[in-house]
Phi, psi and omega in degrees: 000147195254147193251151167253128183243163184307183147320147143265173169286355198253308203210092190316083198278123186259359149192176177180128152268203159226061178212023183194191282171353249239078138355119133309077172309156157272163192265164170064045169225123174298167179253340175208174174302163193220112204282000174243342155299169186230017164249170195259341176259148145227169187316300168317310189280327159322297178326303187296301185301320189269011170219015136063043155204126166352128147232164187210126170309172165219004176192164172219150182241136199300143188295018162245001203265085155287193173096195196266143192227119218263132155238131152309109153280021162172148181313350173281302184309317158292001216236280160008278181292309178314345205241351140321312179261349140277334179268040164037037161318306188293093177317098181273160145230155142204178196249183181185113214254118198235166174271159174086175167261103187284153162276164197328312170233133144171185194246118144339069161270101173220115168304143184246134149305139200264340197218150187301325169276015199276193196253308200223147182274137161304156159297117207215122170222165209215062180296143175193176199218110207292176196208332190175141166236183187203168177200120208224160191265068181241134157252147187225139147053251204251344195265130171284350173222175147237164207251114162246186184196139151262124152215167146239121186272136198218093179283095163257028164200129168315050211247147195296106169083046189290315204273318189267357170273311189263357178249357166256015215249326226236343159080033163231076197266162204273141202254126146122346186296043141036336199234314157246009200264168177288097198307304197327287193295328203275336157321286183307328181293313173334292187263330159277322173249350167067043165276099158252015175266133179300137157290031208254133165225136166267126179281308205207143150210140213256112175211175162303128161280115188287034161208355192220145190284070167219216163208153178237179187230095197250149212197122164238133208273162134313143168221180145048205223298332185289355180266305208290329172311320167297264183338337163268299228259355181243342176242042169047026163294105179005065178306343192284311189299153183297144184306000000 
């Protein structure tokens, strides 16, 4: 039986059993320690303390990444569960504010490298769908204006930075990515919308519930600066003014 609980102050829980688990992460929050990081809070441990139990990821989303983040409440379950999103079961979506006008649908096939020395890239596909596009009166380089795009991105193989990889292998790259993203534009986001955020949300996720015959749907809204942004610049809301 899925229990329902209120807000925490730390971390909005978007479902729980009692064999799961499921989070609204906030962006610029890691999901675990990391030996080449410096931070002091991470997901895992904030989750344990605020529901006073063990957890265990079962995926991960990069700490500039909001949306939903899935945890095991014990190791069989996690085992379980890990083994749906290696055999690449799990419906992910997300949404993402990229530059230019992407077409309407279509699919990304490009191998990603796992690592920079690797000899050859895994296979990797990246499906998505435009959702709303813009054109706002900023000039860039030889244009009087630039292009945007809302899509939703549907990632069908687990691959590191898959997603933010495969929209720049495509010369639509993702606003706010500091690593693979557009200066210009994660600037122009800056200065103009008081954007310092990657645009990137995990919206939603779809899997099998690992004891009960069913499939569950797990779902986090936009919130906090990516909603106001989707809203000045896709509904056109007096995009010009300064944040």
């Amino acid at each position: 039986m899925t229990v329902s609980l209120e807000s925490s102050p730390r971390f909005r829980i978007v479902y729980q059993d009692q064999w799961l688990c499921a989070i609204d992460k906030p962006c610029d929050l890691m999901v675990h320690q990391s030996k080449l990081g410096t931070d002091r809070q991470f997901a895992v441990q904030l989750l344990r303390d605020q529901i006073g139990q063990k957890v265990w990821p079962v995926h991960r989303l990069d700490r500039a990444t909001s949306g939903v983040l899935l945890f095991a409440l014990d190791r069989e379950t996690a085992s379980a569960v890990g083994r749906q999103f290696m055999a690449q079961s799990v419906d992910k979506r997300y949404l993402a504010v990229v530059r230019g006008w992407v077409d309407a649908a279509g699919e990304i096939d490009h191998p990603l490298k796992k690592h920079k020395t690797a000899a050859e890239g895994q296979p990797s596909q990246t499906g998505y769908r435009r959702l709303a596009k813009a054109e706002l009166p900023f000039p860039m380089g030889e244009h009087d204006t630039v292009r945007y795009s809302l899509v939703e991105a549907v990632p069908k193989s687990g691959r590191r930075h898959q997603i933010r990889r495969h929209f720049k292998h495509i010369s639509h790259h993702l606003i706010g990515d500091t690593t693979y993203g557009d200066g210009r534009h994660n600037r122009l986001f800056r200065q103009h919308l008081g954007c310092h955020r990657l645009l990137l949300h995990a919206a939603s996720l779809e899997l099998r519930h690992p004891y009960e015959c069913r499939d569950i749907r797990l779902a986090a809204s936009l919130n906090d600066k990516f909603t106001e942004v989707v809203d000045r610049v896709f509904g056109q809301i007096d995009a010009s003014r300064a944040p």
